[in-house]
Structures are given as structure tokens and as C-alpha cells.
N, C-alpha and C positions, 0 to 999 in steps of 0.2 A: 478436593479434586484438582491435581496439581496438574497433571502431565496426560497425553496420549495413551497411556497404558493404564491409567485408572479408567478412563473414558472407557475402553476396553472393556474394563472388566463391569462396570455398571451397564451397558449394553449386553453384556451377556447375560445379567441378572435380570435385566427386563424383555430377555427373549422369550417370545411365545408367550404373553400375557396377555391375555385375553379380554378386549375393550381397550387396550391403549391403541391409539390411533399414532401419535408422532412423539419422536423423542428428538429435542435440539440441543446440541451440548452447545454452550460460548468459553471454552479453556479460557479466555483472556478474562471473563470479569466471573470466573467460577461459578457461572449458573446455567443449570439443568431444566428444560423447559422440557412438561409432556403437556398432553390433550389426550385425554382419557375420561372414560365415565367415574361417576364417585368412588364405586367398588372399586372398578380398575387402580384410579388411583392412590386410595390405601396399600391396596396390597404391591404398587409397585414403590411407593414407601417404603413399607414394611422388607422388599424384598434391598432395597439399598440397603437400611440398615442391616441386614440380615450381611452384607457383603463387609462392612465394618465401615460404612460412611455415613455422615450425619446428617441430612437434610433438614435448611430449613425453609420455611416458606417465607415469599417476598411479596411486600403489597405492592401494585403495579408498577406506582411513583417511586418505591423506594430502592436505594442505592447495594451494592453486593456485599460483603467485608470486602476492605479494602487491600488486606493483608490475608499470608497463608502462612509467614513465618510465626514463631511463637511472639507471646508477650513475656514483659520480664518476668511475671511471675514462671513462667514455662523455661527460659533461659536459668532463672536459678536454679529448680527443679535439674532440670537437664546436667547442669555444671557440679551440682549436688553427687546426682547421681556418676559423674567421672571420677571426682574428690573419692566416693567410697569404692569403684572400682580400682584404683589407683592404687588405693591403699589395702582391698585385697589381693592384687599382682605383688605386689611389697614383700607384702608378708610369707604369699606361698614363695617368691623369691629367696627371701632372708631367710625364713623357719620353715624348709620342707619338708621336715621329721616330726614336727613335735605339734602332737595332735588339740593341744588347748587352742594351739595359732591357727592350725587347719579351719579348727569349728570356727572361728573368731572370725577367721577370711571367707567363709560362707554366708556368716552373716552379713556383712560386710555387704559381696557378692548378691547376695536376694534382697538387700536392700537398694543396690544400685540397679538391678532387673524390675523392681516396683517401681522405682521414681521412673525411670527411662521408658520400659518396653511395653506396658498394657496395653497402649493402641496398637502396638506393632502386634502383638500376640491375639489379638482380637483380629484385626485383619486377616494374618495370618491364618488362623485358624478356620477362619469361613472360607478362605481360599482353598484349603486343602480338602476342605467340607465339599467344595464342589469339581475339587481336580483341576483345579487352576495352579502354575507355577509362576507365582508372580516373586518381586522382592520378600514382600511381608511373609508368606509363605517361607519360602529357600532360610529368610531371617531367622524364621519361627524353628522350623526343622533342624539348623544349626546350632541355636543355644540349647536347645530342648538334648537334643546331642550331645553340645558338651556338659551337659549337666550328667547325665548317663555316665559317659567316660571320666568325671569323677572334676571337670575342667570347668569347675564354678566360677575362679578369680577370669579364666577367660569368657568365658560367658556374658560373665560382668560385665568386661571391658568391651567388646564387640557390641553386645545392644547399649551401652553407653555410647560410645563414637558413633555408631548408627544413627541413634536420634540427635546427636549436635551435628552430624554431617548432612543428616534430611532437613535440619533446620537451616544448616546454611546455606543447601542446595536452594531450598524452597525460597530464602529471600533472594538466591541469583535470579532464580527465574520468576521473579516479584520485578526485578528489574528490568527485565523484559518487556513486561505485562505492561507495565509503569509508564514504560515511554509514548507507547498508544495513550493509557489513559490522561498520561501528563495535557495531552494535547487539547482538553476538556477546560485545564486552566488556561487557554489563549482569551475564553470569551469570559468574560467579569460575569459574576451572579446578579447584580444588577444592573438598572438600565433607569437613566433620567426621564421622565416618561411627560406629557404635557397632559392635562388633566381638562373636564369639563370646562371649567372655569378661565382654562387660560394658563395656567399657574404649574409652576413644575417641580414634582417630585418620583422619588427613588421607589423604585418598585422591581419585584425577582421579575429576573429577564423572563420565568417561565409563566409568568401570568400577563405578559402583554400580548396582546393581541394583534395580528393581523389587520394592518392602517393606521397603528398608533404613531402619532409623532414623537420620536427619540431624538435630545441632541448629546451631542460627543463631544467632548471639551479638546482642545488639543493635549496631545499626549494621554489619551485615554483610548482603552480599547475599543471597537464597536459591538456592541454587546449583540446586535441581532442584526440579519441580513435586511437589507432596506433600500428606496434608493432616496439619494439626496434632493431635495427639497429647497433648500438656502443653503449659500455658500459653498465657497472652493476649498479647496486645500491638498496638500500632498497626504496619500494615503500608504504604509508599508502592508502590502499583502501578502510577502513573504510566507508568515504561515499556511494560508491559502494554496498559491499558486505557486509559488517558489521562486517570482521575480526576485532580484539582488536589488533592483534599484526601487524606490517608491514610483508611484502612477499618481498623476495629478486626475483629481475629480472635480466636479461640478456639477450643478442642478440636470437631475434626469438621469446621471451616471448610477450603475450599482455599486452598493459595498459589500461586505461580507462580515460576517461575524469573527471573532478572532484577530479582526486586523486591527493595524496601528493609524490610529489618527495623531497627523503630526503636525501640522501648522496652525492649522484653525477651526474654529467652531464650524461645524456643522448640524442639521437638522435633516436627520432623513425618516423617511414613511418607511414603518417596516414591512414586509412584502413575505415573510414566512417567521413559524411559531419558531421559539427555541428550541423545539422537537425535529424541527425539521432544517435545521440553516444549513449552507453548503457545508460547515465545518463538521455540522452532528452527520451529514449523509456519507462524508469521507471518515469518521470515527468509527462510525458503524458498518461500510465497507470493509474498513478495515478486520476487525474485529470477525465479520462472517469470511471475511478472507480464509483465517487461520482453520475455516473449518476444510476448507478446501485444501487436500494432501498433494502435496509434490510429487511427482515420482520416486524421486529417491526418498521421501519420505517415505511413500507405502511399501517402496521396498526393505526400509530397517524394519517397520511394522510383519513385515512377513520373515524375513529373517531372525528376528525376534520370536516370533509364534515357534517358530521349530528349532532355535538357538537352546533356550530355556531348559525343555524336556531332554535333549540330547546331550548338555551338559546333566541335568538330573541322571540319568543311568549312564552317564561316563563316570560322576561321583559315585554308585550305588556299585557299580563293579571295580571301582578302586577299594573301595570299602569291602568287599565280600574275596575277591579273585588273591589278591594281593598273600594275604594269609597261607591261603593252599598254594601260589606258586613260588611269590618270594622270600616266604619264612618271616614275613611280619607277623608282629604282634596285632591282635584284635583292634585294641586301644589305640594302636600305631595308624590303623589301615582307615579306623573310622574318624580317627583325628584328619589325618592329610583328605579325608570324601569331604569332610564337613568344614575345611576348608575351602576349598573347589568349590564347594554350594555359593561359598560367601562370594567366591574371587567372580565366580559365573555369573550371577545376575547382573542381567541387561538394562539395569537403568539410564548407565552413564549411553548404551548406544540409541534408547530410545529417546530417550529427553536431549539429545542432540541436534536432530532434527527440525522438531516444532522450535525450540528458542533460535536455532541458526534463522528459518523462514519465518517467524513473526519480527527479527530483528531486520531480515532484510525488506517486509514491507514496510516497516516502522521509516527505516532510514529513507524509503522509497516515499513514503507519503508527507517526510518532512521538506522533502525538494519538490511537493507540488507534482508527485508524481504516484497517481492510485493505482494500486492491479488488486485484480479480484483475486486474488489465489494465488498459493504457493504453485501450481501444475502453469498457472502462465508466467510468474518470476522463473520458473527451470526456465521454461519454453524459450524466453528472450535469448538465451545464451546460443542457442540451436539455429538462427533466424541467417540464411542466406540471400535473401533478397526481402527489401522496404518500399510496396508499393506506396507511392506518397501522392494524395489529390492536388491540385495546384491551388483554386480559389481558396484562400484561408489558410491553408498548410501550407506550402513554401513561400502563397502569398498575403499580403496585407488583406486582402481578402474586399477591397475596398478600393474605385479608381480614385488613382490623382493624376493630377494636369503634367503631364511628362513634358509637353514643349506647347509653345504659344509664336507661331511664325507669322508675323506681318505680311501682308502681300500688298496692299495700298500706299504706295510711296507718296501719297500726296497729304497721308496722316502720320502720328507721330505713334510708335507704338505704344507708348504711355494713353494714350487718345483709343486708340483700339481695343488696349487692356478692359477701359473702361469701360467703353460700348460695350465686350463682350461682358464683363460682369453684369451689368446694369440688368441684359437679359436673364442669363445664368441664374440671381439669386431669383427670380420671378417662376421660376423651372422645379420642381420637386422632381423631376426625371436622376436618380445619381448619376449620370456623365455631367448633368448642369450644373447638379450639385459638387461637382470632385472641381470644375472648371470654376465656380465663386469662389472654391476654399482656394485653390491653388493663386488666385487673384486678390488673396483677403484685403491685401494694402490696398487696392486700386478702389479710388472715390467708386459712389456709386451717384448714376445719373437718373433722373425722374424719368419712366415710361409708362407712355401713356397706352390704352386700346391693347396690353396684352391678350394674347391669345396660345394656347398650346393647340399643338398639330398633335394628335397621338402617331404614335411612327416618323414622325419627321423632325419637330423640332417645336420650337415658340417664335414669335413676331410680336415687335411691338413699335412703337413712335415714340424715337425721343429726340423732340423740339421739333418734329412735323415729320423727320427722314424715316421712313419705311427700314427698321432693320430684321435680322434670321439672324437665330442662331439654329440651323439647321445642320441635318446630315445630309450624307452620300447621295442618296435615292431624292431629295427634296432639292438639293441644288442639282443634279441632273433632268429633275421634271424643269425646272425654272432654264436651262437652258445653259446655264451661266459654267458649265463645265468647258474645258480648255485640254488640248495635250497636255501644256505644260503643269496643270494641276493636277491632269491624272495621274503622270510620274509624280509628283510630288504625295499626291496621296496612298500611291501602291507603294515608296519608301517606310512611311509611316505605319500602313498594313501591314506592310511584311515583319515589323517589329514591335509586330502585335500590340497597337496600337488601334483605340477607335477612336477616330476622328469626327471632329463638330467645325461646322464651316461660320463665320461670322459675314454677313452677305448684306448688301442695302439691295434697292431692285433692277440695281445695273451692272453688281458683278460682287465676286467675293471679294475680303477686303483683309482677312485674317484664318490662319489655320489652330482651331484647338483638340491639339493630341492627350488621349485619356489612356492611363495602360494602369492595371493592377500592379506592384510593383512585388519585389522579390520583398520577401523581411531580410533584415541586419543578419538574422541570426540563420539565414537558411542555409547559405553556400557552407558556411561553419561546419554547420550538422553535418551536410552530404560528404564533405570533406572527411570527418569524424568518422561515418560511418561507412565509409572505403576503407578509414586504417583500420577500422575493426574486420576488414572479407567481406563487408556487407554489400550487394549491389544495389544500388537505387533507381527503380525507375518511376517514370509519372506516368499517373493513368487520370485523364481527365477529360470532360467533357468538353472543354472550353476549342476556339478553332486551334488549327494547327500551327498555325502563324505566332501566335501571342504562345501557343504552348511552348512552342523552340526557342522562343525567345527567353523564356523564363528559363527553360531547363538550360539551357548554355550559359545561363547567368550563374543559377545554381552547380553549374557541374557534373549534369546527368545524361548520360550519352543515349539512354533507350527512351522514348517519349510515344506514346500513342494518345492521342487527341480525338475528339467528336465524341467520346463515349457516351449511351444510354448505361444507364445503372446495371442493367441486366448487360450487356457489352461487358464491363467492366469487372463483373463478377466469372463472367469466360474467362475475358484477360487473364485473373488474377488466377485459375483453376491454371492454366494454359503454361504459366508462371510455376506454379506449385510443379507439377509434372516435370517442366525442361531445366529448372535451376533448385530448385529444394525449398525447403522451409521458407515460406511468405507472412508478412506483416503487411497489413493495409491500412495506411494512415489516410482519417479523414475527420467527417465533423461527426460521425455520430448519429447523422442521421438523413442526410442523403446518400450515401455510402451504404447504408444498412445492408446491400445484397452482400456488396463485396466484400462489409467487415464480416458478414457470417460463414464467406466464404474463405475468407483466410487462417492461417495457423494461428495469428494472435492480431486483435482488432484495437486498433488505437483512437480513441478518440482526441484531440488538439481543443484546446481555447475553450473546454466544457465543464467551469467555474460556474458554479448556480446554475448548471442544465441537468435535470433531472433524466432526460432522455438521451442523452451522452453517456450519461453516469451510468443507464442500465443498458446500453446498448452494446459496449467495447469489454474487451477482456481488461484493455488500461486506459487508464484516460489521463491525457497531463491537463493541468489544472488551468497553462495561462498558454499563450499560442509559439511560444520557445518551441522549437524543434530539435533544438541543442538536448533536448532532456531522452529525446527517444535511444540516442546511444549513450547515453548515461542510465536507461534502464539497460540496457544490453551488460556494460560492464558491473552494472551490478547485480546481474546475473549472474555472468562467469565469477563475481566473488562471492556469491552465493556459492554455486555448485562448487567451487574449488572447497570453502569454508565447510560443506556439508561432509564432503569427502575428506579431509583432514578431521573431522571429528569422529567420523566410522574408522578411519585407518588406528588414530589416538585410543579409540573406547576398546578394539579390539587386541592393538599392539598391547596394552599395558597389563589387558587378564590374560591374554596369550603368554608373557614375560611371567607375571606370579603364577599362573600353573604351571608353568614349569619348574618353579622357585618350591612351590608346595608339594609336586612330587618328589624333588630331591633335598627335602627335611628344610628350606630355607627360609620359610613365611609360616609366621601363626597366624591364628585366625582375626586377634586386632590389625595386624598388618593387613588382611586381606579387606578389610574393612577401610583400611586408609585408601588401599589400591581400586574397591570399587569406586567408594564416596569421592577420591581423590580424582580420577578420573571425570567422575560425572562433573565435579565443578570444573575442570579444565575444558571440556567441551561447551560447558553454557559460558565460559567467558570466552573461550573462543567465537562464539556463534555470535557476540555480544559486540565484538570488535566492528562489527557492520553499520552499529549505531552511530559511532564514530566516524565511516569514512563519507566524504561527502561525494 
């Protein structure tokens, strides 16, 4: 089961079977999944093979073939059988009179149709059993033909070149196949594992369980998703999430399976089975992706369906008409049909398609960037406006300490730093917490009698003095507000800033400003996706103040702020109607109205979320925003690449029918021109895996 149009044809051998409940193709690892009662499924067995394909059963655990291309025994055969057609074209070449050589090249000829054609003629042959016009068929009808017309050494050579041209088609699109599964060897088979005892040994990553302590040596990959336990080190997540640079880890951080441990030993608790790591959830994304048809895929698929037949009786009345109107010979009319049969089949425009879109989700999931489906890769290229959430998408998603302004001229700001830390780390509130990290260097001071205010702030005694680290509403109960603080606080407001007041119980003493901050990588993106037509606006809940502030950071001139999720999903409809095709970039899962209600749903930073993963049409793996207009142009070189390869499959049998109406192609040639074809379009499609 190689391509699209076998899928085909075994779906129609298991139509209307009575008792089969589901049929799942996976083209990528060649296996055929039904659910069916016992009867049922024998007989839709029995009706595969009846179609000329071989099924075999797979025990739950176990792996597909790996390959579809022949082994060497099957290449010698194959090579075998060109050597004897080779040598019957020869001969009817050198001695076309003399009837000892004729016989000689017959044999010859039926010996090279044995080694090469029996599957092809078996195929063939139940195809035609049920009025199917596939390859194997057109194949089948054509040599069967030139045997008739008396044109055995050709015969010979057409189902020769046929089966070494399916053989080397089938290892293209092995290559294909390959780059998905490649990505299976990022996680090692085994895993260091720590034992009852204390004592550590090697065990298959697929039999540790869920809690077991794993360590990583440096320079060793991390065999199963976990989080660390002991020790720091630089982690490459690359394969993952598509970062360039490594992320530094530490106790409590996650890792992922597939990535690269680089500096140091580590020990981490593993947290999901090797069935399920973030890398097996994105392999097998993957993988159900390709079931998912593009547009312009279902449209070859259907231009194919009626391509086929319509070249069949274009051949059938070249074959018959010709004779009665232009004085051809019988022999003449049914050579040049049974050519056309060869030159006409559509494989090279079917199998264009699925390899162009399996190669562009491959390239797409090796930068850390998953899409469900070939119909949402088209989709990205169409995308006129990028609604984008602000907390975690444009921003760090996290406050830090933007400014720290003294107001006590009688203490040292270094002295105030202090004070306010001392309180800050006493605080689990994140404003207290973004206000201790941004202070890290500053000593910290013993306080005594903490207390947290909910809504307000904490209090506590250090060295007897009564201090707050409070807000707005807590230093105005306390009285301790001023004009001149007010201004000073509505500056900070207004740039969208929240502010924490440092106060003892005679007046404030320091201002600490908290603001979400833009990421490195955001204004980039927004920038990016202006040169692509794209517009960008922000739809978020957060105030209006801190939203404008962000968005002028970023670069995005339409902002609407305060949103409820249901708000946000109007927006986005309100969006779609006045400017076109809409994208809604969010987490995943606060967003869930408005990513359902958009043309394509992006989920950011949803590495090991399960609920990210199933909620978006794409998800990028690490919280880069750079990567969303890098799915965009790798969509338009998706669809450009799709379309050079229908233009390529069409142009070249469009060139040899014309070549074989007017005496210029035999029927080996028309076999170079199909085969030839078809492999030029899957290395075209292939070119994708390449670009970054």
C-alpha cells in the first residue's frame, strides 16, 4: 500500500461489507486498521487479497516493514529481467526477418514478463474484474496488447522498466515516509533506570514506568519525558520545540524525550510512558496528519477519478476510428491506443500530492512546528489577518520588576531595594514574586510578625519599623496618598504597569513597577508578518493600558482590550467578515472559543500539553512567535510546490501524446515518460525537507 490511489482502491473493495464498522488507513507506516466482527473480517481480507494486495496481521507491540522498495533478491530479479528484455529488442532490431531469432526473442521476451510482471498482472487483472482503471490495469491491458499485435520484445521492455521504475519510485516515497519516522531515533531505546535497591541499571525506555528515576549522562539523549530532580545543566531541545539556542534546566524544570543533555548529569522522575512522550504525541500527529487531504490534494484525487476513464476511450477510439478515417493499419492504430494507455496513467499526478504534504509537515514539525493536516498547511498561505493574545503570545507571559523608584531621600536606594525584597520573597502573590527576582542581588533582611493582606499586600517588622509592601487601594485606605504620587502612579498606569508601594506607617518610601514584558522575539514576528499582507491585531483580556503598551512595542496598530472569551470569539467572527481569512493565536486553552472560531487555531509554548495539542489546528512547540510566519511561507511553498508538480505530471503526458499520435514514442519510451515523471514530482515535493 504505497500511495493515495491504492488507499482508493482497497476502500472500495471494502464497500458495503457487512459488519465492518471502521476502516483507518496510516500511508506513512503502511498499516490498515479495521474493527469488524470475525466473519466480517475474513471476508474483508479475503476481499483485499481478491484486489491483489497482501495483508498481514500485526501484534499490537509490533513494528510495520520498514521498507516498500524491493530487497536485493527482488533488484536482481528485476535487473534480470531488463538484461532479457534488452536482449529481445536486440535481436528484433538486428534480425527482423528471420524467424529462428523472432522465436528466440519471444522467449527471451516471456521470460522477462515472468521475472518482472506477475504482481503487476495480478493486480491488474482484479482491477479490470471490477472496472477499476488504475496503473496495474492500463499496465496490464497494454502488454496483453502488445502481445496480440505480435510486439513481445516490446512488451518485454515496458513491464520491465515498469517494475524498476515502481521500485525506484517506491524507495522515493520511502524517503518521504522516512523523515517522520527518522524522528523515533531522537529518543535512545534505552534508559539508566534506578532500581529497588538503590543501584542503577539499563532497561527498554518502553518498560519504565511512570515515577521512575532516570539519569542522563552529559551528552546523552533524554530517553523519556520527566522532570529533573538533581542537577542543572544546558538542555538542546531543538528537536522538540525548535529553539536554536539550548535552555538551561534545573530541579523542578521539564524535559522531553528526544532532547540533548549537554553539560551535566542529571536525574529526573519520569512523568509519562514512552507511549506517550511529547515526541511520540507529535510523531503520531504527525503521521494522522497525512490522513487529512489538502484541497488541492482532493482536487488531483478527483481529477484523477475522471482523468483515467477519459483517457481509456480517447485510446479505444484512436485504436478503432483511425483505421476507417485515416487509412491506418489495424496494428498501427492499436499500437499508438496502447501507447496513450501507458503515456495516460496518473500516477505521477497522484503521488504528487501526498509526498509534496507529508514532506511539508515533516519540514514543519522539525522547526517545532505541528499542523494537523494537509487542509490547515494549504490554509496558512490564505491567512489575511493574525489575531494574537497578549499574556504568553507576544508576552513573557510572567511579571517582572520594570522600574524600582525611591521616594525616601533620607535612605539609600540600595537600603530600600532591600527592605522591599526582605518583604517580596515572604509573598507567594506573583507581583511579590516578579518584585524578589528582579531584586535577586539585594541581601535579604530578617522580618519578623509577617502577615499577608489578601487584596492588598503583606506587612511585616524588620528590627522593630512597621513596613507594606502594598498596593493602590491599601496605601489609599492608610491615607498616605499625595497629588504628587498620584501623578507619579497614573505615569506608571498608563504604561501598563502594576504597581506595589513600599510604605513604613508614616508615608511611602519606594515605588515597585511590575509590567509583563514584550518577548525578544515578538516585534520580529509582527514585523515578518506585515512583509507577508498579514495584519495583526491583539485581542486580549488584559486593561487597555498595559494592552497599548505592548501593542506599540510590538507594532500592531488595532488593539482591543478587556475581553471575556465569548467577547473575543465575536471579535474574531467580526474579523473574519470585515478583513478575510483569520488566525487566532493563543494558549490553547483559554482561547478555546476563539481558536474554534477562527480559520486556523494556533496554539504557542504547548510542549508536553496535551490540551494544546488537541485543541489548535497548529501548535508551535516552544513560545517563539517567529515560527507562525514561517508556517505561513511554508505554506505558499507548499502550494506553489503542489502546483509545479500537477503542471510537471500533466505537461510531460500532454508532450508524449502528442509525440505518440504522430509516430514519435514507443511504448518503452512512454514508460520512461510516465515513471520519469512520477519520480520528478516526488523529488520535487521532497525539496521541502530541505528548506528551513
Amino acid at each position: 500500500m504505497d500511495c493515495a490511489s491504492e488507499e482508493a482502491q482497497i476502500r472500495r473493495a471494502l464497500e458495503d461489507l457487512p459488519g465492518l464498522r471502521t476502516v483507518h488507513f496510516n500511508l506513512g507506516r503502511r498499516e490498515l486498521g479495521l474493527a469488524a466482527e470475525g466473519a466480517a473480517l475474513e471476508q474483508a481480507l479475503t476481499r483485499i487479497r481478491q484486489a491483489g494486495f497482501h495483508p498481514e496481521a500485526l501484534q499490537p507491540d509490533a513494528q510495520p516493514p520498514a521498507q516498500g522498495s524491493p530487497a536485493h533478491g527482488a533488484w536482481r530479479r528485476q535487473l534480470a529481467a531488463l538484461a532479457l528484455a534488452l536482449g529481445a529488442e536486440s535481436l528484433a532490431f538486428a534480425w527482423p526477418d528471420q524467424p529462428q531469432v523472432l522465436m528466440l526473442g519471444r522467449v527471451l521476451a516471456a521470460s522477462a514478463i515472468a521475472l518482472a510482471g506477475f504482481s503487476v498482472y495480478g493486480k491488474g487483472l482484479a482491477a479490470l474484474a471490477r472496472g477499476r482503471l488504475n496503473i496495474d490495469a492500463l499496465m496490464t491491458v497494454a502488454v496483453s496488447g502488445a502481445f496480440l499485435i505480435g510486439q513481445w520484445p516490446e512488451a518485454a521492455m515496458v513491464m520491465a522498466l515498469y517494475a524498476i521504475a515502481e521500485a525506484i519510485e517506491a524507495r522515493a516515497v520511502d524517503r518521504a515516509r522516512e523523515a517522520i519516522q527518522s524522528l523515533w531515533s531522537l529518543a535512545p531505546e534505552q534508559a539508566e533506570v534506578q532500581d529497588a535497591q538503590g543501584g542503577w541499571s539499563r532497561r527498554e525506555v518502553k518498560t519504565v514506568p511512570v515515577g521512575a528515576l532516570v539519569r542522563v549522562r552529559p551528552g546523552e539523549r533524554v530517553p523519556l519525558d520527566g522532570e529533573i530532580v538533581l542537577g542543572e545543566g544546558s538542555i538542546d531541545q531543538s528537536p522538540v520545540t525548535g529553539e536554536s539556542l539550548p535552555v538551561d534546566k534545573r530541579p523542578g524544570d521539564p524535559v522531553f524525550a528526544g532532547t540533548l543533555n549537554q553539560t551535566a548529569a542529571l536525574e529526573l522522575r519520569v512523568t509519562a510512558p514512552a507511549s506517550d512522550s511529547t515526541l511520540a504525541r507529535i510523531i503520531h500527529a504527525v503521521e494522522q496528519a497525512q490522513s487529512s487531504r489538502a484541497p488541492t490534494q482532493r482536487f488531483v484525487d478527483r481529477f484523477a477519478a475522471g482523468y483515467t476513464p477519459a483517457v481509456f476511450v480517447l485510446a479505444l477510439a484512436v485504436a478503432l476510428l483511425p483505421p476507417w478515417l485515416l487509412d491506418w493499419s489495424w496494428p498501427q492504430a492499436l499500437y499508438k491506443a496502447l501507447v496513450m494507455l501507458v503515456i495516460a496513467c496518473p500516477c505521477a499526478l497522484v503521488i504528487s500530492t501526498p509526498v509534496t504534504v507529508v514532506s511539508g509537515l515533516t519540514a514543519a514539525a522539525r522547526r517545532g512546528i505541528l499542523i494537523k493536516g494537509g487542509a490547515h498547511l494549504e490554509q496558512a498561505r490564505s491567512l489575511q489577518v493574525v489575531a494574537l493574545d497578549k499574556t504568553g503570545t507576544l508576552t513573557e507571559g510572567r511579571p517582572q520588576l520594570a522600574a524600582f523608584e525611591p521616594l525616601d531621600s533620607g535612605s539609600t536606594p540600595e537600603a530600600l531595594q532591600a527592605l522591599a525584597r526582605s518583604l517580596a520573597v515572604r509573598s507567594d502573590h506573583p507581583v511579590a514574586q516578579a518584585i524578589a527576582q528582579g531584586l535577586a542581588e539585594t541581601p535579604v533582611q530578617a522580618v519578623d510578625s509577617v502577615e499577608a493582606r489578601p487584596g492588598r499586600g503583606v506587612q511585616g517588622r524588620v528590627e522593630g519599623r512597621l513596613l507594606l509592601l502594598a498596593n493602590h487601594r491599601w496605601i489609599e485606605e492608610l491615607g498616605q496618598c499625595s497629588p504628587e504620587l498620584e501623578a507619579r502612579l497614573a505615569q506608571h498606569e498608563q504604561a501598563g504597569r502594576t504597581v506595589s508601594l513600599l510604605a513604613d506607617s508614616r508615608q511611602v518610601l519606594a515605588i515597585c513597577a511590575v509590567a509583563d514584558r514584550l518577548k525578544p522575539s515578538s516585534a520580529r514576528a509582527v514585523a515578518e508578518l506585515r512583509a507577508l499582507g498579514v495584519t495583526p491585531v491583539m485581542l486580549t483580556g488584559d486593561n487597555p493600558a498595559a494592552a497599548r503598551q505592548i501593542a506599540s512595542q510590538a507594532g500592531i496598530a488595532e488593539v482591543r482590550a478587556g475581553l471575556l472569551p465569548e467577547e473575543k470569539q465575536r471579535a474574531l467572527a467580526e474579523l473574519q467578515q470585515r478583513l478575510g481569512k483569520t488566525a487566532m493565536v493563543g494558549d490553547g486553552i483559554n482561547d478555546a472559543p476563539a481558536l474554534a472560531q477562527a480559520d486556523l487555531g494556533v496554539a504557542m509554548g504547548a510542549a508536553g500539553s496535551h490540551t494544546a495539542v488537541e485543541a489548535a489546528d497548529v501548535v508551535v512547540m516552544n513560545d517563539d512567535l517567529r515560527r507562525l510566519p514561517e508556517t505561513i511561507r511554508l505554506s505558499r511553498r507548499t502550494h506553489a510546490v503542489l502546483w509545479q508538480n500537477i503542471a510537471l505530471a500533466l505537461g510531460i503526458k500532454l508532450l508524449f501524446l502528442l509525440l505518440a499520435l504522430f509516430d514519435n514514442a514507443s511504448m518503452w519510451m512512454a514508460v520512461f515518460a510516465d515513471m520519469g515523471a512520477s519520480l520528478l514530482v516526488v523529488f520535487n515535493g521532497m525539496r521541502l525537507l530541505g528548506r528551513p
